[in-house]
Structures are given as C-alpha cells and as structure tokens.
C-alpha positions in Angstrom: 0.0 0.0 0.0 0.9 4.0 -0.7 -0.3 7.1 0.7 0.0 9.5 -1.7 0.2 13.3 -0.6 -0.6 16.0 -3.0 -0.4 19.6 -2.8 -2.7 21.7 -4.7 -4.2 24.6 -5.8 -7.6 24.9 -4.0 -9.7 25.5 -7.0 -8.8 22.1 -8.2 -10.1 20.2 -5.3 -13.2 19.3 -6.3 -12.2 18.3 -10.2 -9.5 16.1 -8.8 -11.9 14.5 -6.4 -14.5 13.4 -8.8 -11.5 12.1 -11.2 -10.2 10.0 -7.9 -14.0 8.6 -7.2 -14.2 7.5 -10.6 -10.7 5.7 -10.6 -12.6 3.8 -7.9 -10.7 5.7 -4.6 -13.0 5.2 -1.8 -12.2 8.0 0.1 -9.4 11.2 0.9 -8.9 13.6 3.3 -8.4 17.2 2.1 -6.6 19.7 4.3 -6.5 23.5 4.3 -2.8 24.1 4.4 -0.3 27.2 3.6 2.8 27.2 2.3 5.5 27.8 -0.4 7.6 26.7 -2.4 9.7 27.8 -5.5 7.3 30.8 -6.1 7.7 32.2 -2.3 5.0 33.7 -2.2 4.2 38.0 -3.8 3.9 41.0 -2.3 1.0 43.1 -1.4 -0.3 46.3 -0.9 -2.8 47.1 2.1 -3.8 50.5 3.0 -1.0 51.8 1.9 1.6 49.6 3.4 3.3 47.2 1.5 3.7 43.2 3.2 4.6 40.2 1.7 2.3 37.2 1.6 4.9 33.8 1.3 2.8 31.4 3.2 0.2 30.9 0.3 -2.9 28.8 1.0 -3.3 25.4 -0.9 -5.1 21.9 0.0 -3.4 18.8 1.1 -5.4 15.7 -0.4 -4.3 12.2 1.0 -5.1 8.6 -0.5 -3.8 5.4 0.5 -4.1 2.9 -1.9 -3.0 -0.2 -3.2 0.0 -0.3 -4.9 -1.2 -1.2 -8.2 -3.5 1.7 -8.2 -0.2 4.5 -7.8 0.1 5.0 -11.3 -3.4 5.7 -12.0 -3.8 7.6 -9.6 -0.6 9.6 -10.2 -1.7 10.5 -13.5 -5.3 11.7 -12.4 -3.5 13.9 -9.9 -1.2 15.4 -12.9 -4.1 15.6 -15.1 -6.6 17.1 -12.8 -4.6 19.7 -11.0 -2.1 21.1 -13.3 -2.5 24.8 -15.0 0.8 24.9 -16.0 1.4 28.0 -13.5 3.6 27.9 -11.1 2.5 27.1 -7.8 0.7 23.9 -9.1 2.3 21.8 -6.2 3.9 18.6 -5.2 3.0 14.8 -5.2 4.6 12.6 -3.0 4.4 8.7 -2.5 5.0 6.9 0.7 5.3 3.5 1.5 2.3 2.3 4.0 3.0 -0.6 6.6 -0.4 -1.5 7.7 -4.0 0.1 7.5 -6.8 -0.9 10.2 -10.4 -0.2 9.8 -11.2 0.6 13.7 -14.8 -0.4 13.3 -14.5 -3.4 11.8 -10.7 -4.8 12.9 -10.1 -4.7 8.9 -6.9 -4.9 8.0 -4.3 -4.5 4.8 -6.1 -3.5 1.9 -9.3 -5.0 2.8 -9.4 -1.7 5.4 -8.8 0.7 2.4 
C-alpha cells in the first residue's frame, strides 16, 4: 500500500476529487494548508503599506491505496490539478505498513 500526498491549488479540489471517485478511490482527506515553495509567495499592498504574503494557501489531499493503483492515480492527480502555472504543487508517495479499519478490525487492503 501508498499514501499519496498532494499539494494543490484549491480551485482544483473538487475536479480532482471526482476524477479520484471514478478511478474507484474510496475515500481522501483534504486539508486547508499554507505554504511555499519555488514561487515564495508575492507582495501586497494594504492601506497603503506594503507586506509580503509567502505562506500561500493550498489543499493537502491524501489517499492510501494499493499499490497497483499508484500509477493511475498519479496521472489523475497530474491531469486534474495542473495549469501549468507555477504554484501547481507537489506529489509525493510513501510507503504504507499496515492500515486498520477501527470499526471493523479490517486490516491490509481490505481496510482501504
């Protein structure tokens, strides 16, 4: 199993999430986060005064699947939340050791 952690743009939550429920993904958790990265962030100008803004907001969307699904799922996430701006975000993939379904005692994939 993988957990896969995107960053993203917070406009594309909601397009990647119906592209992930139709690969079959039975559920995600999707975070409010801030952050930066290569863009680091822009500057701003408020009443007059002039601040920088480098903690930008985005949304953290988590999956753990089985292993033969990372691909597919990799390339829904490229597909669904890229603009081609900058400040599109990151994917990351992580090796899962065990998952357990505390309602049932499920466990493995059959708790996915």
């Amino acid at each position: 199993m993988k957990k896969i952690e995107a960053i993203i743009k917070p406009f594309k939550l909601d397009e990647v999430k119906v592209a992930l429920t139709e690969l079959g993904v039975a559920g995600l958790t999707a975070t409010e986060v801030k952050g930066f990265g290569r863009q680091k962030g822009h500057t701003e100008l408020y009443r007059g005064a002039e601040y920088v803004v480098d903690f930008l907001p985005k949304v953290k969307v988590e999956v753990v699947v089985a292993d033969q699904l990372v691909g597919r799922i990799l390339e829904v996430f490229e597909r669904t939340a890229k603009t081609g701006r900058i400040g599109d975000g990151k994917i990351f993939v992580i090796p899962v050791e065990e998952a357990i379904r505390i309602r049932t005692g499920d466990r493995g994939e059959e708790a996915l």
